[in-house]
TIRO-2110 file (N, C-alpha, C; in Angstrom, 1 decimal):
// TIRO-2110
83.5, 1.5, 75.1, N, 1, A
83.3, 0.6, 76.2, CA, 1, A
84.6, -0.3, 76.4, C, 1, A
84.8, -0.4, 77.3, N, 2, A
86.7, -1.2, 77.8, CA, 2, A
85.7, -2.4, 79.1, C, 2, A
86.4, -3.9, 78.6, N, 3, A
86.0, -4.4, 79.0, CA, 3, A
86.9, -5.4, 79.7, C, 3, A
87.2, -5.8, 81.0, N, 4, A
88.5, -7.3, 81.0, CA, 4, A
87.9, -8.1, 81.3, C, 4, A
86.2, -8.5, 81.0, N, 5, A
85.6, -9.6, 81.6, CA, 5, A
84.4, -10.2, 80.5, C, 5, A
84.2, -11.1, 80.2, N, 6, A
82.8, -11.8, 79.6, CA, 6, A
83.3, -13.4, 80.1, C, 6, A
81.8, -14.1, 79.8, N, 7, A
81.5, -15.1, 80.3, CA, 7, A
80.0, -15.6, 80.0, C, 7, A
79.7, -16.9, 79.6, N, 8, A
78.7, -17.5, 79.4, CA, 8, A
78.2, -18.2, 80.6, C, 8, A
76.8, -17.9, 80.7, N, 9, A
76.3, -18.9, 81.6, CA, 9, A
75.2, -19.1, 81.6, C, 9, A
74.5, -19.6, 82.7, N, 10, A
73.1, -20.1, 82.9, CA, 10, A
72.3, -19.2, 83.8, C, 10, A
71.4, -18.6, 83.4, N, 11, A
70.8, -17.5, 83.7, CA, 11, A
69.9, -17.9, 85.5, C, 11, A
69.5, -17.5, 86.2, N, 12, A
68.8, -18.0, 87.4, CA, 12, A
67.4, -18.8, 86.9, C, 12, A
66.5, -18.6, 85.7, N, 13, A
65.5, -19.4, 85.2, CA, 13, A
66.0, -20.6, 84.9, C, 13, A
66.9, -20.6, 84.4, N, 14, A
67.7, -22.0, 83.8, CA, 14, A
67.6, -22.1, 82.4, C, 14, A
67.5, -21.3, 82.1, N, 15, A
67.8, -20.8, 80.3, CA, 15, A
69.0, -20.0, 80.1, C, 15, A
70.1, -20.4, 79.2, N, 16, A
71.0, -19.8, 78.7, CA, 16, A
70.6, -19.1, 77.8, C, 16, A
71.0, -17.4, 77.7, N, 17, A
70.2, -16.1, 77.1, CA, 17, A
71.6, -15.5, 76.7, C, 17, A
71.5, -14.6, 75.9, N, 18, A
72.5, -13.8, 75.3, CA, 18, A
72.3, -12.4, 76.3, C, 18, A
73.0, -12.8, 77.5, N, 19, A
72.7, -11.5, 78.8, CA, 19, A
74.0, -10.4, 78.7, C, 19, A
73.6, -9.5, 78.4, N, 20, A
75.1, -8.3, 78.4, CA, 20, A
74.7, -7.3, 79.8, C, 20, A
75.9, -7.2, 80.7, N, 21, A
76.0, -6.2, 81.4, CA, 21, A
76.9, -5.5, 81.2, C, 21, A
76.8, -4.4, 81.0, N, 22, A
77.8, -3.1, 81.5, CA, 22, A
78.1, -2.4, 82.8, C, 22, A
79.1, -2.4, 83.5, N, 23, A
79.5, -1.9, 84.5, CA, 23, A
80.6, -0.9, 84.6, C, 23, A
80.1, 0.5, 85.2, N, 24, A
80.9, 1.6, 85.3, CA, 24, A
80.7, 2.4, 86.5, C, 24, A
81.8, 3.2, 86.8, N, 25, A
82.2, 3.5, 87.8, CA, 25, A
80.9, 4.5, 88.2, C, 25, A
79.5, 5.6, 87.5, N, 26, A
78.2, 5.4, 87.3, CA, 26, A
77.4, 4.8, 87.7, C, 26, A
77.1, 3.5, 87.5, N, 27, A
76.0, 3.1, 87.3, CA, 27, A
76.4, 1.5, 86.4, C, 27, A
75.3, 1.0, 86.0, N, 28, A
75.3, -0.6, 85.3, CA, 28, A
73.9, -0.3, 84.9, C, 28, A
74.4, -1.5, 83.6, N, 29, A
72.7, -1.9, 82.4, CA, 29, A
73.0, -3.2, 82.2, C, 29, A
71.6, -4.0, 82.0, N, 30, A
71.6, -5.0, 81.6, CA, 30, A
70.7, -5.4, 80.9, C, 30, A
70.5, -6.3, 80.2, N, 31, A
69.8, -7.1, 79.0, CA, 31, A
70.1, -8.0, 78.9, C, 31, A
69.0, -9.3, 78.6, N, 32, A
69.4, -10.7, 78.0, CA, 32, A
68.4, -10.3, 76.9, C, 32, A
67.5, -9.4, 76.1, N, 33, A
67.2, -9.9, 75.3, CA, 33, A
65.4, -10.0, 75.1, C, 33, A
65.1, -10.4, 76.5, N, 34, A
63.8, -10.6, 76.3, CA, 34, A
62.9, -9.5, 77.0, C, 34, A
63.3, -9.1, 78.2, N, 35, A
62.8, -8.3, 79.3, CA, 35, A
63.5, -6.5, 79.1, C, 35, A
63.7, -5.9, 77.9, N, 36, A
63.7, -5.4, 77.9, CA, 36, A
65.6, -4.7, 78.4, C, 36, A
65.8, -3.4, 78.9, N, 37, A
66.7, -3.1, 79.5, CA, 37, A
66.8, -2.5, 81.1, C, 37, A
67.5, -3.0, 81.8, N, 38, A
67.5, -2.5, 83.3, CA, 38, A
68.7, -1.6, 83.8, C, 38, A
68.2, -0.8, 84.7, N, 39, A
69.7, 0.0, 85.1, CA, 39, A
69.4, 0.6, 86.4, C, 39, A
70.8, 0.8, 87.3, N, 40, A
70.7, 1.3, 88.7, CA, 40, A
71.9, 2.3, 88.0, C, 40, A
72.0, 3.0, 89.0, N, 41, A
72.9, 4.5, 89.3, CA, 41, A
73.6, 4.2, 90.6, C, 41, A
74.8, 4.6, 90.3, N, 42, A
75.8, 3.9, 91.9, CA, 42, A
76.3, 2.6, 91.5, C, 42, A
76.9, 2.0, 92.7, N, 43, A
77.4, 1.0, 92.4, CA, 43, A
76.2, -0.3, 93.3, C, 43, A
75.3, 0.3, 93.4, N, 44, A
74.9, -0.9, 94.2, CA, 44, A
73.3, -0.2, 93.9, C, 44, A
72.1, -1.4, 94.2, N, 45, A
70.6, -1.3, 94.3, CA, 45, A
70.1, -1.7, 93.4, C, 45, A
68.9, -1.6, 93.5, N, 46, A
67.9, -2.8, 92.8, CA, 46, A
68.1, -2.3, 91.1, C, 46, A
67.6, -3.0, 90.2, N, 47, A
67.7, -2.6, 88.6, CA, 47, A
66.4, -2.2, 88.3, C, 47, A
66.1, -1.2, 87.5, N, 48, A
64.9, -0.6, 87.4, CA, 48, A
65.1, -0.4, 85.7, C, 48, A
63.7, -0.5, 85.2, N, 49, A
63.5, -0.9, 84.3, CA, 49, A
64.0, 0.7, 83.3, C, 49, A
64.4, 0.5, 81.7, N, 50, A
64.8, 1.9, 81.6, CA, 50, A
64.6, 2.0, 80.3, C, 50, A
63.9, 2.9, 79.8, N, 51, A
63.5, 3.2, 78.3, CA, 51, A
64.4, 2.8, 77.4, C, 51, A
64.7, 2.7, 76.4, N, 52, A
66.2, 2.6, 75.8, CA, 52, A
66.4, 2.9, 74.7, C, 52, A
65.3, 4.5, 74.7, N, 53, A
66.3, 5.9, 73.8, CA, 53, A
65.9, 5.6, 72.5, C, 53, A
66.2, 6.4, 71.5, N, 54, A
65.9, 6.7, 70.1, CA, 54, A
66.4, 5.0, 69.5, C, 54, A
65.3, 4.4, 68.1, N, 55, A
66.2, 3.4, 67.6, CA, 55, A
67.2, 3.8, 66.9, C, 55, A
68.3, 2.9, 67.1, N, 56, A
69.7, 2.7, 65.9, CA, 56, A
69.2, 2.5, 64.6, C, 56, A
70.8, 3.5, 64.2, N, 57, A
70.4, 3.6, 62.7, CA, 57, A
70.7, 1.7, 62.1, C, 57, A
70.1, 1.5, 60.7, N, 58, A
69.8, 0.0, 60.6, CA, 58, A
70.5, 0.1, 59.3, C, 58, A
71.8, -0.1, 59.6, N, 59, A
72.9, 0.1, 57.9, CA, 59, A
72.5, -0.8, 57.1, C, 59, A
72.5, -2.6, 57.6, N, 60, A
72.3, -3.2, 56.8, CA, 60, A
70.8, -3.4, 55.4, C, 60, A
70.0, -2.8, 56.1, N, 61, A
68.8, -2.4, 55.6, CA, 61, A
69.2, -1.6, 54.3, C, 61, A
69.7, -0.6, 54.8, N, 62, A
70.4, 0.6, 53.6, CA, 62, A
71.2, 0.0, 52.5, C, 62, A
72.1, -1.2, 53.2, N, 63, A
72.9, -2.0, 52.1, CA, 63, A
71.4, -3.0, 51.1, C, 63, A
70.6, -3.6, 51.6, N, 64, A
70.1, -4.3, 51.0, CA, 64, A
69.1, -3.6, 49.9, C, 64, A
68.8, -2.1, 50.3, N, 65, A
67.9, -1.2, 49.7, CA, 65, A
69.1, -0.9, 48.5, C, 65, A
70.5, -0.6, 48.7, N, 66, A
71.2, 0.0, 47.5, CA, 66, A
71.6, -1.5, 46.5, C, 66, A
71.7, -2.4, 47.2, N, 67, A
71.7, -3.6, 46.1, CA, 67, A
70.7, -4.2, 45.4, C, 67, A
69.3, -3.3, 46.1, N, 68, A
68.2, -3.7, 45.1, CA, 68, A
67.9, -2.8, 44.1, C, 68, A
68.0, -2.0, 44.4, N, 69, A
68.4, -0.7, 43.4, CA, 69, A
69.2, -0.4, 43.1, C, 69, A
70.1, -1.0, 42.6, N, 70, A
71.4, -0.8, 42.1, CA, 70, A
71.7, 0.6, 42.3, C, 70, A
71.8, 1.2, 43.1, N, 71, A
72.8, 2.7, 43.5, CA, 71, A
73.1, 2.8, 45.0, C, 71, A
74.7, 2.7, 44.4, N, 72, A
75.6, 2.6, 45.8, CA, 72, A
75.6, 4.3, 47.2, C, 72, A
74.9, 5.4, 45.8, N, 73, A
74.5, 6.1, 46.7, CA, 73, A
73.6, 6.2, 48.2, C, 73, A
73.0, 5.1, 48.2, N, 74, A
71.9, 4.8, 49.4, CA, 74, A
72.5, 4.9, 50.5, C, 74, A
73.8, 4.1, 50.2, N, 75, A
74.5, 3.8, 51.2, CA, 75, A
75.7, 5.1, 51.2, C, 75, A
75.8, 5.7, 52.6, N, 76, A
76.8, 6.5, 52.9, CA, 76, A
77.9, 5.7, 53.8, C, 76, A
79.2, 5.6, 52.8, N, 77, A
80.0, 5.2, 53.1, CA, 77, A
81.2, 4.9, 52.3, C, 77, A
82.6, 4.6, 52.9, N, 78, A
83.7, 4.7, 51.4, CA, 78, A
84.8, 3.8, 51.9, C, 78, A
85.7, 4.0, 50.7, N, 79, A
86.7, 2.7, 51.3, CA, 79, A
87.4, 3.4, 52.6, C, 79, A
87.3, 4.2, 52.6, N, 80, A
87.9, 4.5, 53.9, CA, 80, A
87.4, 4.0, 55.5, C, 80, A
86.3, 4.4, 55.6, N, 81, A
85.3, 3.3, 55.9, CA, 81, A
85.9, 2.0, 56.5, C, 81, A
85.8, 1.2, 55.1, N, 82, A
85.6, -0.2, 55.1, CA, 82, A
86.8, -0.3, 55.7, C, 82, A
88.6, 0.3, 55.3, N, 83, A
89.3, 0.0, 56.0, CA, 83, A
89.7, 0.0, 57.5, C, 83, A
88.8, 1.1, 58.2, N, 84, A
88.6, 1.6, 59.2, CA, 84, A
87.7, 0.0, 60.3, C, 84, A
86.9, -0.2, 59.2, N, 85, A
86.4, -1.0, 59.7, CA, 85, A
87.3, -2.4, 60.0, C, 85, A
88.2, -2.8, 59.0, N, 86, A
88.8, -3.7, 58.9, CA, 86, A
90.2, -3.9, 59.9, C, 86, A
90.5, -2.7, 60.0, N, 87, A
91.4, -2.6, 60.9, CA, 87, A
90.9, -2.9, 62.4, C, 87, A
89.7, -2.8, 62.8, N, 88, A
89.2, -2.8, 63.9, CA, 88, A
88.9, -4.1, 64.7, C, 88, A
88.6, -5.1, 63.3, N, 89, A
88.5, -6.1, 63.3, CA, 89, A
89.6, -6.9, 63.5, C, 89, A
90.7, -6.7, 62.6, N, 90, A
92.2, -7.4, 62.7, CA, 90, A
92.5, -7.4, 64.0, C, 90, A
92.3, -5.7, 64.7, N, 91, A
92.9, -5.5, 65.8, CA, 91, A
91.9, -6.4, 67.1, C, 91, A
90.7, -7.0, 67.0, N, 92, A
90.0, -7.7, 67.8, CA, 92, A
91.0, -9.0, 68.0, C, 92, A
91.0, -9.2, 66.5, N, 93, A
91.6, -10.8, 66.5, CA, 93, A
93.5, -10.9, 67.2, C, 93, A
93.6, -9.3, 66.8, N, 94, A
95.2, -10.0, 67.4, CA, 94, A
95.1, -9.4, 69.2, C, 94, A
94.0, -9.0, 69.7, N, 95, A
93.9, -8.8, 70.7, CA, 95, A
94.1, -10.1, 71.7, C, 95, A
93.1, -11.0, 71.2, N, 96, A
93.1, -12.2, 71.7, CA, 96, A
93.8, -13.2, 71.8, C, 96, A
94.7, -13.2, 70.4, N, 97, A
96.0, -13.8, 70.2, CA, 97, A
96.8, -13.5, 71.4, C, 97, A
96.9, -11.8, 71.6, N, 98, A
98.4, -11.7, 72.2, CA, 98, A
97.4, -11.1, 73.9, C, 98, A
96.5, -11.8, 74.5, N, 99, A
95.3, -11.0, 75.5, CA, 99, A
96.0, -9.8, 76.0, C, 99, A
95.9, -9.3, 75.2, N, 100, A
95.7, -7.8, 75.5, CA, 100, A
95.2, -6.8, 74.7, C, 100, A
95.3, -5.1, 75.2, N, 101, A
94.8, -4.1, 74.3, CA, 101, A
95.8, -3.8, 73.1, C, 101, A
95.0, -3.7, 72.1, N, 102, A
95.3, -3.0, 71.0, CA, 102, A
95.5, -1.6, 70.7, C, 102, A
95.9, -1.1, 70.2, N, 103, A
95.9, 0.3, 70.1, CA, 103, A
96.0, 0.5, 68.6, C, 103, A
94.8, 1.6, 68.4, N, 104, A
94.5, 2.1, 67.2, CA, 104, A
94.5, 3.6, 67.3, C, 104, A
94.6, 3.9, 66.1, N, 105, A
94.7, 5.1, 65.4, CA, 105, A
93.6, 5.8, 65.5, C, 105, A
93.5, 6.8, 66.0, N, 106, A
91.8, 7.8, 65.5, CA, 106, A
91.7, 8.8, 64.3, C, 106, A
92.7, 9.0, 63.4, N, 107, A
92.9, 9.7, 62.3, CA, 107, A
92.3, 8.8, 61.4, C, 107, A
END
């Protein structure tokens, strides 16, 4: 997902909500959270409500299951991983530093 826009605000009820849209040259989805997920097809028309597919896998759960059982096998994952991870992270923070894209490695 490539994004050059976010923004907080006040929702039309007058509750501030953690509302995410996506917009693509396709279609758009949205969620704040409470009502579920909505999506239109095209660039324009009403939002229609939309199932929202198999659940995500729940890593943290996995981490908390292999720290109570002491075996780090539970968890599938390595330092390689973690640096992958970390790198991704750095690259958020110096994104913003310097507002622009980062470029990363896929190896």
């Amino acid at each position: 997902v490539h994004t050059s826009f976010a923004s907080r605000g006040t929702d039309p009820d007058g509750k501030t909500s953690a509302r995410v849209e996506i917009s693509g040259e396709k279609g758009r989805i949205t969620t704040d959270g409470r009502y579920g997920i909505q999506g239109v097809t095209g660039p324009n028309g009403p939002l229609t409500q939309l199932e929202p597919g198999p659940e995500y896998p729940q890593p943290y759960g996995k981490f908390v299951d292999a720290i109570l059982a002491g075996d780090q096998s539970i968890v599938e994952t390595s330092f390689y991983d973690g640096l992958k991870a970390a790198e991704i992270v750095d690259a958020a923070y110096q994104s913003v530093a310097e507002s622009g894209w980062i470029e990363l490695s896929h190896g």
